[in-house]
C-alpha positions in Angstrom: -116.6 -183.1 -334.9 -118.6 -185.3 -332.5 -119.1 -185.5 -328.9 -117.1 -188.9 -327.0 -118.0 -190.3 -323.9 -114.7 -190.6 -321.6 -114.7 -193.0 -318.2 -110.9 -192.2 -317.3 -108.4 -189.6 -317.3 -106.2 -191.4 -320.1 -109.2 -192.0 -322.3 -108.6 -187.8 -323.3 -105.0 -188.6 -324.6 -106.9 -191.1 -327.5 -109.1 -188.6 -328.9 -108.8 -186.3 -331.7 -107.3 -183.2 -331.0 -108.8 -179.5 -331.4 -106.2 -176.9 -332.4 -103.6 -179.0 -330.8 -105.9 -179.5 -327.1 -108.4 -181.7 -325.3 -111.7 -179.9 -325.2 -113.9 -181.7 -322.4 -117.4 -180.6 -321.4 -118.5 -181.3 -318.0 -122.5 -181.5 -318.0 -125.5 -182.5 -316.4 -128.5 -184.0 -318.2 -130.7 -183.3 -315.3 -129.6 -179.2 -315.7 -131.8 -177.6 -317.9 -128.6 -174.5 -317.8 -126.3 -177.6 -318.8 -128.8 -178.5 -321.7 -128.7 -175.7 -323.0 -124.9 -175.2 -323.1 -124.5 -178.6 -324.8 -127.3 -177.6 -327.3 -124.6 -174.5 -327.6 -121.4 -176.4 -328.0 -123.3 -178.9 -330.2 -124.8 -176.4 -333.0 -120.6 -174.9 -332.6 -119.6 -178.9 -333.5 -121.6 -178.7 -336.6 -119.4 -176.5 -338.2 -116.3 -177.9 -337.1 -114.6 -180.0 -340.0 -112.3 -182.2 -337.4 -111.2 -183.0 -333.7 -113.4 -184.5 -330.5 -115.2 -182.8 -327.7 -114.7 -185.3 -324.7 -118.1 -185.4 -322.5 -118.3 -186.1 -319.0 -121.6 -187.0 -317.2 -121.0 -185.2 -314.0 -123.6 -187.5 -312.5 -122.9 -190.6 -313.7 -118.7 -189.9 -313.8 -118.5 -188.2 -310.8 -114.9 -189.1 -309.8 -113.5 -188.1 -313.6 -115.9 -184.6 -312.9 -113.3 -184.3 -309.7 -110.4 -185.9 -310.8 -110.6 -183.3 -313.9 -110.5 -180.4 -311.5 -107.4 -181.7 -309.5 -105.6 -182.8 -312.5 -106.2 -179.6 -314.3 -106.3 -177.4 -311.6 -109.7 -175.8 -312.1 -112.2 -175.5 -309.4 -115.6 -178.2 -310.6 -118.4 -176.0 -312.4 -121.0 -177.9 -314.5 -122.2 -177.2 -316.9 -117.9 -176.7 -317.7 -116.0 -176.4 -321.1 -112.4 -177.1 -320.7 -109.5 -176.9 -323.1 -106.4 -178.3 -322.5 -103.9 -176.5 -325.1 -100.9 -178.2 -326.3 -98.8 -176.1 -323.7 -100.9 -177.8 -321.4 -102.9 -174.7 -320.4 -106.0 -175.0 -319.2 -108.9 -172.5 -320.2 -112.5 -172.9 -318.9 -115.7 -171.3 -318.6 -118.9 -172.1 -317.0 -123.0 -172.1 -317.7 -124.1 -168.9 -319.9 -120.3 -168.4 -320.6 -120.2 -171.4 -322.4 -120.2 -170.4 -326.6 -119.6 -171.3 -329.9 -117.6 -167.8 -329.9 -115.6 -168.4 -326.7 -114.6 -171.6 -328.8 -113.8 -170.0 -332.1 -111.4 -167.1 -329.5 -109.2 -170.5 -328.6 -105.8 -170.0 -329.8 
């Protein structure tokens, strides 16, 4: 499982799927809270055999950041991890929320 950098909406459609959705993470690299959640969501990746995490900037990709949050109806948090299922229900959850555990309680 790796990270991939997405500029547009569609560029989320193209990646591997996790357990059938589109797992973005909204982040800072100016946070030090938003470090640490992708230092969370990376050590998670390491044992995941397959599928992409999408990562958005919210500083340099502003307008995806917002766009994300009107598409998929969720109000703009960062750091955010999103999942998309295949239902196309979105789950979130924000700063210290953000686990490898919330991640492994996806269904």
């Amino acid at each position: 499982m790796r990270f991939v950098s997405v500029a547009r909406l569609d560029d989320l459609h193209h990646l591997e799927r996790f357990r059938g959705g589109i797992l973005v993470l909204k982040h800072s690299p100016r946070c030090s809270i938003s470090l640490a959640a992708h230092h969370r969501v990376q050590n998670w990746m390491n044992t995941q055999p397959e599928g992409h995490v999408a990562l958005v900037n919210v500083l340099t990709d502003r307008d995806l950041s917002r766009q994300l949050a009107v598409e998929w109806g969720v109000e703009h948090e960062s750091p955010q991890l999103l999942w998309k299922d295949a239902q196309g229900t979105v789950h979130h959850i924000s700063h210290f929320g953000i686990s490898g555990e919330w991640l492994n309680d996806l269904n």
